[in-house]
TITORNU-475599 format. One record per residue (C-alpha): residue number from 0; x, y, z; residue in three letters. Coordinates in steps of 0.1 Angstrom, whole numbers. Example, Ala and Ser with C-alpha at 12.3 -4.5 7.8 and 13.67 -1.06 7.14 Angstrom:
! residues 2
{drense = 0, px = 123, py = -45, pz = 78, zaro = Ala}
{drense = 1, px = 137, py = -11, pz = 71, zaro = Ser}
//
This chain:
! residues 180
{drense = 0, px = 824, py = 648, pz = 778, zaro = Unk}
{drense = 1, px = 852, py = 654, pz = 809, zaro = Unk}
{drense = 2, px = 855, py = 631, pz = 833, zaro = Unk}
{drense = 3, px = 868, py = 637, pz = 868, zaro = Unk}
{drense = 4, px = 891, py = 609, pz = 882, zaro = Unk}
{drense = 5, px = 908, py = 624, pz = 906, zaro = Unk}
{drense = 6, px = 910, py = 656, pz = 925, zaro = Unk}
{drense = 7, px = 940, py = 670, pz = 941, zaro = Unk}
{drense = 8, px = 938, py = 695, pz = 973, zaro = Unk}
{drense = 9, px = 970, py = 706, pz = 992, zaro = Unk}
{drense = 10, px = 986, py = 737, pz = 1005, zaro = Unk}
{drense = 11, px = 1021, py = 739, pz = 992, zaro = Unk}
{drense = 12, px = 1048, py = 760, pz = 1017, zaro = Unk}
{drense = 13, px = 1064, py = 785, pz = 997, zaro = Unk}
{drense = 14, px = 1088, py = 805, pz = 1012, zaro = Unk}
{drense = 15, px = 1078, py = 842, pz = 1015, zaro = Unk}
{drense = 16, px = 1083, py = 872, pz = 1034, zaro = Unk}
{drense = 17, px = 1068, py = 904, pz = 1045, zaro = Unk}
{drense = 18, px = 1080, py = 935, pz = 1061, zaro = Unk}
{drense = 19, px = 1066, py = 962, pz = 1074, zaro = Unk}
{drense = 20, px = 1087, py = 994, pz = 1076, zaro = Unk}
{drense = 21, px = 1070, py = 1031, pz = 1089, zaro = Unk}
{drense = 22, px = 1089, py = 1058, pz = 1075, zaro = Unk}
{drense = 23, px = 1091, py = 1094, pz = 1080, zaro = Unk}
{drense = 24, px = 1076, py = 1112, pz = 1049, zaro = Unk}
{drense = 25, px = 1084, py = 1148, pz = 1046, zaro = Unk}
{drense = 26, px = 1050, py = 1166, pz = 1042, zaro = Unk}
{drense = 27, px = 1066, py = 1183, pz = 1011, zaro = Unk}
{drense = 28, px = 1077, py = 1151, pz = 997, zaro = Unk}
{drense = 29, px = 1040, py = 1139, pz = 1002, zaro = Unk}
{drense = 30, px = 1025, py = 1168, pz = 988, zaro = Unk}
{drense = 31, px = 1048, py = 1163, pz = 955, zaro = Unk}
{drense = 32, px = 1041, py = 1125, pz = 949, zaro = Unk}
{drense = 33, px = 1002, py = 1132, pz = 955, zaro = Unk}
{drense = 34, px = 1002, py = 1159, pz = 927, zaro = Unk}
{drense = 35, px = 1023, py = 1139, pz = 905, zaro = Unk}
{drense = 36, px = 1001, py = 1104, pz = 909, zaro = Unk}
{drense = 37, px = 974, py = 1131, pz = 897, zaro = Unk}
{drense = 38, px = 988, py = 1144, pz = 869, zaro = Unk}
{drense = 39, px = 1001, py = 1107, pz = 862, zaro = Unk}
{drense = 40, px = 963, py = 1091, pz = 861, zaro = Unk}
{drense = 41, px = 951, py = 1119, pz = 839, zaro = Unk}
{drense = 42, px = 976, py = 1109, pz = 812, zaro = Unk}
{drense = 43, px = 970, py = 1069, pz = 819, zaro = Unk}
{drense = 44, px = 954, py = 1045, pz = 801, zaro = Unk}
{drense = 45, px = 954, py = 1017, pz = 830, zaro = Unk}
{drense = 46, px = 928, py = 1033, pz = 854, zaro = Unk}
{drense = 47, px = 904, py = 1006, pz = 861, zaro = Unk}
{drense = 48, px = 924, py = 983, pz = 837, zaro = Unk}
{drense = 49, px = 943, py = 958, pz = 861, zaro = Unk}
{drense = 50, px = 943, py = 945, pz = 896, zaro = Unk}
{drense = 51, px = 939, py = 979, pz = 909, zaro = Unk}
{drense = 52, px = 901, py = 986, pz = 903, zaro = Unk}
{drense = 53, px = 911, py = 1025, pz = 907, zaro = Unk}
{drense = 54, px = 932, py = 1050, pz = 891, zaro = Unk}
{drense = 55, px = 965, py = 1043, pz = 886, zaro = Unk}
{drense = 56, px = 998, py = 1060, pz = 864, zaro = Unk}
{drense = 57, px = 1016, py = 1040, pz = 840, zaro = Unk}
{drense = 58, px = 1037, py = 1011, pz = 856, zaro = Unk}
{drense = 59, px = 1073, py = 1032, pz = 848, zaro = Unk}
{drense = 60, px = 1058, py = 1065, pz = 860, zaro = Unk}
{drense = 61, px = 1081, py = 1064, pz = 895, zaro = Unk}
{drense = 62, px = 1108, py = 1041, pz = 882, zaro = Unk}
{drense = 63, px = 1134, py = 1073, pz = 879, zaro = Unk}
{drense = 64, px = 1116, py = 1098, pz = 903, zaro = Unk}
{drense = 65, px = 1144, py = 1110, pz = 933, zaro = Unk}
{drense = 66, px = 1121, py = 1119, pz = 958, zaro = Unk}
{drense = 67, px = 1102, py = 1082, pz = 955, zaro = Unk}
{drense = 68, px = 1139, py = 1065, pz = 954, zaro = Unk}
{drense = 69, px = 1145, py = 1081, pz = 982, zaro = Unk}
{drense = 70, px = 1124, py = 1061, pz = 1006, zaro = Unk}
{drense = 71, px = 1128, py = 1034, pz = 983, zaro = Unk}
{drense = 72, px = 1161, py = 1029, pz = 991, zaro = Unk}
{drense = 73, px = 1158, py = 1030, pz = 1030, zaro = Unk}
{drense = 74, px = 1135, py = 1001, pz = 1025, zaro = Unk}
{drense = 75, px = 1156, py = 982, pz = 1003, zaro = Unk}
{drense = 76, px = 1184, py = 988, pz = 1030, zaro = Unk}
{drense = 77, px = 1162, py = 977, pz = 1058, zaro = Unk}
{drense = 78, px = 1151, py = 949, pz = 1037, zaro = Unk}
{drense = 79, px = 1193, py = 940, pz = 1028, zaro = Unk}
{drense = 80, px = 1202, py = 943, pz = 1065, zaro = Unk}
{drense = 81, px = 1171, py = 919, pz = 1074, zaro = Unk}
{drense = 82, px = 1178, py = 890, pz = 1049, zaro = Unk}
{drense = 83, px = 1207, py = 893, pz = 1026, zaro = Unk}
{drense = 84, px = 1231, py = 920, pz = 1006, zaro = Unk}
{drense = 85, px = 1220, py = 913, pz = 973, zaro = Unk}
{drense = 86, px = 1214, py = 936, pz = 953, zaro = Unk}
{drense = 87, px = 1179, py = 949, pz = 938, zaro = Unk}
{drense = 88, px = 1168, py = 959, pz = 909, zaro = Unk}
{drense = 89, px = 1140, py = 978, pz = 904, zaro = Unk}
{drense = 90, px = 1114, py = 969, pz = 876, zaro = Unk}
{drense = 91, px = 1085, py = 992, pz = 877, zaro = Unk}
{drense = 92, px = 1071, py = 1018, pz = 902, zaro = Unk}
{drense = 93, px = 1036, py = 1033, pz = 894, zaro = Unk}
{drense = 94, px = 1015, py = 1056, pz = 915, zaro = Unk}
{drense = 95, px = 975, py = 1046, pz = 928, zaro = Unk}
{drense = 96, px = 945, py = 1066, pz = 944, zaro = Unk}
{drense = 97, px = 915, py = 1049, pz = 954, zaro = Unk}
{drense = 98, px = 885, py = 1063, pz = 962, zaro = Unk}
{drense = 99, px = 854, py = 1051, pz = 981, zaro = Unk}
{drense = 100, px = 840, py = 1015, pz = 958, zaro = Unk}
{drense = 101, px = 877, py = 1014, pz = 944, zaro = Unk}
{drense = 102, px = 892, py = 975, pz = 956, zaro = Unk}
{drense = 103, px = 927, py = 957, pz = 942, zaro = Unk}
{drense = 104, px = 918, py = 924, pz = 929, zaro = Unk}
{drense = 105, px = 938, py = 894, pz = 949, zaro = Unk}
{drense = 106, px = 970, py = 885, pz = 925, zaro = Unk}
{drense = 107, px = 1007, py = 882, pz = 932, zaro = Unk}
{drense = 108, px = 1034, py = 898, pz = 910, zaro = Unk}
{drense = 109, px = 1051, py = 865, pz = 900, zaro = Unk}
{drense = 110, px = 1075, py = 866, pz = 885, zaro = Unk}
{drense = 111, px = 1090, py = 897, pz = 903, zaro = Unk}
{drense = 112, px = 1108, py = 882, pz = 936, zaro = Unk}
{drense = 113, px = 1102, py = 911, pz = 955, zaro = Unk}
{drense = 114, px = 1070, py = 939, pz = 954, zaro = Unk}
{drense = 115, px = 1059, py = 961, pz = 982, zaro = Unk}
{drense = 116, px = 1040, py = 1000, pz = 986, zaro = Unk}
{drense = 117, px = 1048, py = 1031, pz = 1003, zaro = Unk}
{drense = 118, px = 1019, py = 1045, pz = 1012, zaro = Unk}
{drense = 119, px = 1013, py = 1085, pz = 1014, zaro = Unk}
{drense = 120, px = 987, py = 1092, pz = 1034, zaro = Unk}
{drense = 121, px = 962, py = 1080, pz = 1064, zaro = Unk}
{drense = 122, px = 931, py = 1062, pz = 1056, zaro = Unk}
{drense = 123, px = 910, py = 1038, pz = 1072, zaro = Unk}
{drense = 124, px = 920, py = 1006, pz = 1049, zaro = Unk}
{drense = 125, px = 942, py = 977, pz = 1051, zaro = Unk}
{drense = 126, px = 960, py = 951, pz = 1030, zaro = Unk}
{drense = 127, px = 952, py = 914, pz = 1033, zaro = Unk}
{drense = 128, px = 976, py = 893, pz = 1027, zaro = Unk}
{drense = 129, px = 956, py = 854, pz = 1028, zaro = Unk}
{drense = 130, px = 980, py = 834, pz = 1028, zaro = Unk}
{drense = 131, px = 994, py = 848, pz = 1063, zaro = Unk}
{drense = 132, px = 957, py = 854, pz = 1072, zaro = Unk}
{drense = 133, px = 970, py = 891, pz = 1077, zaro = Unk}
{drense = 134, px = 955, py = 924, pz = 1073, zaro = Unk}
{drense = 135, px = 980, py = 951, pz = 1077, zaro = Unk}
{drense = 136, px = 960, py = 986, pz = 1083, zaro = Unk}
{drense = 137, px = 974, py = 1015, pz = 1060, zaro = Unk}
{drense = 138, px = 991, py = 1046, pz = 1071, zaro = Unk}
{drense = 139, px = 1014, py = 1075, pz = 1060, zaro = Unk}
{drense = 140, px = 1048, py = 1063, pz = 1057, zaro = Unk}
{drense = 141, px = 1042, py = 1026, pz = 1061, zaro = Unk}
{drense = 142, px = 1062, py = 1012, pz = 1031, zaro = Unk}
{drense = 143, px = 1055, py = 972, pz = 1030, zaro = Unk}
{drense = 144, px = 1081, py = 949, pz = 1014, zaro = Unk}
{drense = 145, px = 1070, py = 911, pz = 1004, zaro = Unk}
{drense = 146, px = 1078, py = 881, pz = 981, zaro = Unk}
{drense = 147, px = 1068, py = 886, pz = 946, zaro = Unk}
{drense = 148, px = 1048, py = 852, pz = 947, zaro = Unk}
{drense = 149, px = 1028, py = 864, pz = 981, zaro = Unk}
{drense = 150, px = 991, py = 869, pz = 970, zaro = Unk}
{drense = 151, px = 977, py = 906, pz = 983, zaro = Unk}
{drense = 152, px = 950, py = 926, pz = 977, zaro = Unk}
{drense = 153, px = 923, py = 949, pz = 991, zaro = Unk}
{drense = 154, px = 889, py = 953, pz = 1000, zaro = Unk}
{drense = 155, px = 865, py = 984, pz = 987, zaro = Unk}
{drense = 156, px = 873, py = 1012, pz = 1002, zaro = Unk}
{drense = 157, px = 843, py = 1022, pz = 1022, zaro = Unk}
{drense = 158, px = 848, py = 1058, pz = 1034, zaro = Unk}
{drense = 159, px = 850, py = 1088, pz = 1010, zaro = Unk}
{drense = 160, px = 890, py = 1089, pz = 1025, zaro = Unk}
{drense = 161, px = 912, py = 1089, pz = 990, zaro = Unk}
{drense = 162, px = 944, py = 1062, pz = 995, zaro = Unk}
{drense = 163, px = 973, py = 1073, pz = 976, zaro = Unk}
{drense = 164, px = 1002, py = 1048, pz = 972, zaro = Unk}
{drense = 165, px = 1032, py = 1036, pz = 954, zaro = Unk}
{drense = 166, px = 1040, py = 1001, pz = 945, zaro = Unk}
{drense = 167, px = 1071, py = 985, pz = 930, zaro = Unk}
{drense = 168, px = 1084, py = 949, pz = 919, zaro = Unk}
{drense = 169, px = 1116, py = 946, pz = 914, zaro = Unk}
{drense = 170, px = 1142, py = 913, pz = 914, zaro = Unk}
{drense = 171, px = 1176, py = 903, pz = 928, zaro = Unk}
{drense = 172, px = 1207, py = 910, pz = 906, zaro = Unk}
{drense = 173, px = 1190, py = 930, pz = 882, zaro = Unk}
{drense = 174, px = 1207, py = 960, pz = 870, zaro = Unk}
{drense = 175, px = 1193, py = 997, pz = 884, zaro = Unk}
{drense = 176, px = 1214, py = 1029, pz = 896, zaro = Unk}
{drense = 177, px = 1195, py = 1040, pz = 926, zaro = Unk}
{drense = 178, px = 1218, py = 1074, pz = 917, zaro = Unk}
{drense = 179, px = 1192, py = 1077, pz = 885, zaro = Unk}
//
């Protein structure tokens, strides 16, 4: 038998932070990391497997791809010029689609300090972020930077609109050649 004695409710302050950066995508750039998230989620074994309740690529599938480093690195710089100059390293970069039903379960990507999306196209969703009672709409070229321990997720998408996205984690002083 268990025995309650005493029950502990608090919020405890973390520090966080979360960006929001609009980019401009070049439609060719677009058109290339669409095909390549679908050619990526035929050949994966994670669709419907994690968080994301969707098809997804393999968590590496972007970590060497120019064109995605690209706009990954204007965000990191916006991100270096906001807070400090340390320097990033990227862990893992996979691409998503979601489709009408498809959600991303609520979760954080502790212990990664820093995670974010660049997202590829229009579509009539948003990211909640609780913990800032938040929901930040998604559009083409938004890219969204955030502390690793922020919770996020999404609600089922309700339109027949497809959402094709990007995210990353990554951590301070950890070794990466943006020049890959």
């Amino acid at each position: 038998m268990i025995t309650l004695n005493k029950l502990i409710e608090k919020k405890i302050l973390k520090d966080s932070f979360l960006y929001e950066v609009q980019l401009d995508l070049l439609d060719e750039d677009v058109n290339y990391l669409i095909n390549k998230i679908e050619q990526g989620i035929k050949e994966s074994n994670y669709n419907f497997k994690t968080n994301v309740q969707g098809f997804m690529t393999p968590f590496n599938f972007f970590i060497k791809d120019e064109v995605y480093l690209k706009y990954l690195i204007q965000t990191m710089e916006f991100l270096q010029n906001q807070t400090c100059d340390r320097p990033f390293g990227l862990i893992e970069a996979w691409g998503i689609k979601m489709n009408k039903k498809h959600y991303t379960r609520f979760h954080d990507h502790t212990p990664s300090e820093i995670c974010g999306s660049l997202y590829l196209n229009d579509c009539e969703h948003s990211l909640k972020f609780p913990e800032y009672n938040l929901e930040i709409p998604l559009k083409k070229g938004t890219s969204l930077i955030f502390s690793g321990n922020l919770r996020h997720g999404a609600d089922a998408i309700k339109n027949d609109m497809s959402r094709y996205a990007i995210p990353f984690s990554g951590n301070y002083n950890s070794p990466w050649d943006a020049n890959i």
